[in-house]
C-alpha positions in Angstrom: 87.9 2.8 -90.1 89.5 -0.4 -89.2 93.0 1.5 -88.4 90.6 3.7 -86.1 89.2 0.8 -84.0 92.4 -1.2 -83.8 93.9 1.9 -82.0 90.9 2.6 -80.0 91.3 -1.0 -78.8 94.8 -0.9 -78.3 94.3 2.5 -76.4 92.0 1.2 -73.9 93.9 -1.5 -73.3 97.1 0.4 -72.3 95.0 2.4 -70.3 93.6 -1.1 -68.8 96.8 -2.1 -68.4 98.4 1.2 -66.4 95.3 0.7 -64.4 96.0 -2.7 -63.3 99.4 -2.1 -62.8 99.0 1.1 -60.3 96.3 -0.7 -58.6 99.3 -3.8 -58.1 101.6 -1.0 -56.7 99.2 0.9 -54.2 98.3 -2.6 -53.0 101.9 -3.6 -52.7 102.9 -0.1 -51.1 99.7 -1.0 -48.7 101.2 -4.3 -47.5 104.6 -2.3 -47.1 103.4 0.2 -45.2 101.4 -2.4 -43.0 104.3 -4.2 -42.1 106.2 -1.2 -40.8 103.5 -0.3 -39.0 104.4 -3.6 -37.1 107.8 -3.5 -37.3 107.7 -0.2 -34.7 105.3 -1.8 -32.6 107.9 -4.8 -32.1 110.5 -2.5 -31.8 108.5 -1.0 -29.3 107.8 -4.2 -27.6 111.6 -4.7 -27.8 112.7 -1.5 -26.1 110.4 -2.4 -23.0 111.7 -5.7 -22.1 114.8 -5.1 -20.9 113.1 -2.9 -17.9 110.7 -5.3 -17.5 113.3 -7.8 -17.0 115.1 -5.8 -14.5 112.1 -5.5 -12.4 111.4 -9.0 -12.0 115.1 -10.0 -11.4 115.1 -8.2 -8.0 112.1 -10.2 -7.0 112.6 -13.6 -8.9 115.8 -14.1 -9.1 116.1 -18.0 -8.6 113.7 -18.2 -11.8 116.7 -17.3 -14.3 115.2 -20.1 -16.7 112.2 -17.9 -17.7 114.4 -14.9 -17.7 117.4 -16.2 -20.2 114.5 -17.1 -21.8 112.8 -13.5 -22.5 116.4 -12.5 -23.6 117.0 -15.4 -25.6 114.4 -15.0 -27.5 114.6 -10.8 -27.5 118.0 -10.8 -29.2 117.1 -13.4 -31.7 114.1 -11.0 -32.3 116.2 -8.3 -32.4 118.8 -9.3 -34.9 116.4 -11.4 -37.0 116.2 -10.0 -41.0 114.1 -12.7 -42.9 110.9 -13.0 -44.1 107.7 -12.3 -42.9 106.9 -16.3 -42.2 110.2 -16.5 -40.1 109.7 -12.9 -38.3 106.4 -14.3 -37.5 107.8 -17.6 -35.7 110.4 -15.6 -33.7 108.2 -13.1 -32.2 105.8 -15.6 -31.7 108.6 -17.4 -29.6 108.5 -13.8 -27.9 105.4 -13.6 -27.1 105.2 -16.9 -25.7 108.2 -16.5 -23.6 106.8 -12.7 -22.3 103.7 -14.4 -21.3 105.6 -17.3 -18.8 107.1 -13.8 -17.4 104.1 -11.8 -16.4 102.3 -15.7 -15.3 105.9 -15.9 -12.8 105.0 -12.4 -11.6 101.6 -13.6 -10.5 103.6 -15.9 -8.3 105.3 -12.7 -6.2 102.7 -10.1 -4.4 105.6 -7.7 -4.0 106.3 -7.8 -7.6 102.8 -7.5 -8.6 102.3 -4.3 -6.3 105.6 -2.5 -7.6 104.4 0.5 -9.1 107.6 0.1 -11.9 106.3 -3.1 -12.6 103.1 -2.6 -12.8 103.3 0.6 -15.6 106.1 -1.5 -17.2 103.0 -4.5 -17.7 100.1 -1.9 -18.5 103.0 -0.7 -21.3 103.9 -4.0 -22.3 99.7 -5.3 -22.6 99.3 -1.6 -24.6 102.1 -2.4 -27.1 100.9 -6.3 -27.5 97.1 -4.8 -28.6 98.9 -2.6 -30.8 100.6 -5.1 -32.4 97.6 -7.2 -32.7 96.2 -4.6 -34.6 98.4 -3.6 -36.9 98.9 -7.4 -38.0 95.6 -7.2 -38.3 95.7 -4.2 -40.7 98.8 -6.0 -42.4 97.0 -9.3 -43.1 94.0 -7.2 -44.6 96.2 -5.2 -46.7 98.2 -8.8 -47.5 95.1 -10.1 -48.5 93.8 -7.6 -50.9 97.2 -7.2 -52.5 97.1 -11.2 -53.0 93.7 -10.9 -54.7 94.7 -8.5 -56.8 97.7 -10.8 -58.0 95.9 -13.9 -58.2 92.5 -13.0 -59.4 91.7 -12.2 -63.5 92.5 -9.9 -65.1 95.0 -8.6 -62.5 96.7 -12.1 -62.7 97.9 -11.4 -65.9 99.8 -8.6 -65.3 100.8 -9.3 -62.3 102.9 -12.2 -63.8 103.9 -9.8 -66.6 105.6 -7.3 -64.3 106.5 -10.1 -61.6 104.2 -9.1 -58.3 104.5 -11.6 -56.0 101.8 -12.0 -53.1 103.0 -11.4 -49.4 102.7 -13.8 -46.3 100.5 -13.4 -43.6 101.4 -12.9 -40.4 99.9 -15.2 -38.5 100.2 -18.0 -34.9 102.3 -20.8 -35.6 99.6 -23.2 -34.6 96.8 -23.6 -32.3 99.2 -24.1 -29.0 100.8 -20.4 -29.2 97.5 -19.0 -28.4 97.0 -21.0 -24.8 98.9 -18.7 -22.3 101.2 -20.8 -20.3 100.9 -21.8 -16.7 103.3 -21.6 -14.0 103.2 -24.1 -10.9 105.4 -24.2 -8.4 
């Protein structure tokens, strides 16, 4: 009888286990899957900036500041393989430099009424709200993986098979979400 219960017990605690375990790995597959959701929005994003840059060179082209700028901080974007807290800071760095380029178009009519420009911008303002949304699905699907690490029982075997929780990806600080004005 005793034999009976120890392996009952021991049963239902491998099957606790396996449990715990495949919930870890759908979570982790989750935050995977959330991130390249993101990663072909900023590709995306990528792709459009060197049109978008062409169309404001033929109209700004004494601003070549702001412009080496947007392709400064494209390539490093571009070529950038780290992790998630360092992605974050580089196309944060993007998006602040994108958003002195549109402010420099408010600056030139003729710019603002090209019809190139203007479907390059609606593009541009589409693929920035997608990619607001999937870091927002990505931080949700961060943050349920993370509790799943870090909160009992999951904890446990979560440090057994080595899960580690993901970063957010999240605004540097407070500063990067103040859009940038241009006086001239």
């Amino acid at each position: 009888m005793l034999m009976m219960i120890i392996i009952v017990g021991l049963f239902v605690l491998g099957i606790l286990v396996m449990i715990l375990y495949n919930g870890l790995v759908g979570a982790r597959n989750e935050v995977k899957n959330a991130w390249s959701a993101i990663d072909v929005q900023l590709k995306r994003r990528h792709d459009l900036i060197p049109n978008l840059i062409e169309s404001v060179k033929g109209y700004a082209a004494h601003e070549r500041q702001t412009l080496d700028e947007v392709v400064r901080a494209r390539q490093q974007a571009t070529a950038f393989k780290g992790s998630v807290e360092e992605r974050a800071k580089i196309e944060n760095a993007l998006t602040q430099s994108l958003r002195s380029l549109i402010a420099l178009a408010e600056a030139y009519p003729d710019l603002k009424a090209n019809q190139s420009f203007i479907a390059l911008q609606e593009e541009l303002a589409s693929t920035e709200n997608k990619i607001g949304f999937s870091r927002q699905y990505y931080n949700d699907a961060a943050m349920r993986y993370k509790n799943r690490v870090e909160m009992f029982p999951g904890n446990l075997i979560a440090n057994m098979f080595n899960f580690q929780a993901e970063a957010f990806f999240q605004m540097e600080d407070a500063g990067d979400r103040v859009v940038p004005q241009v006086k001239f």
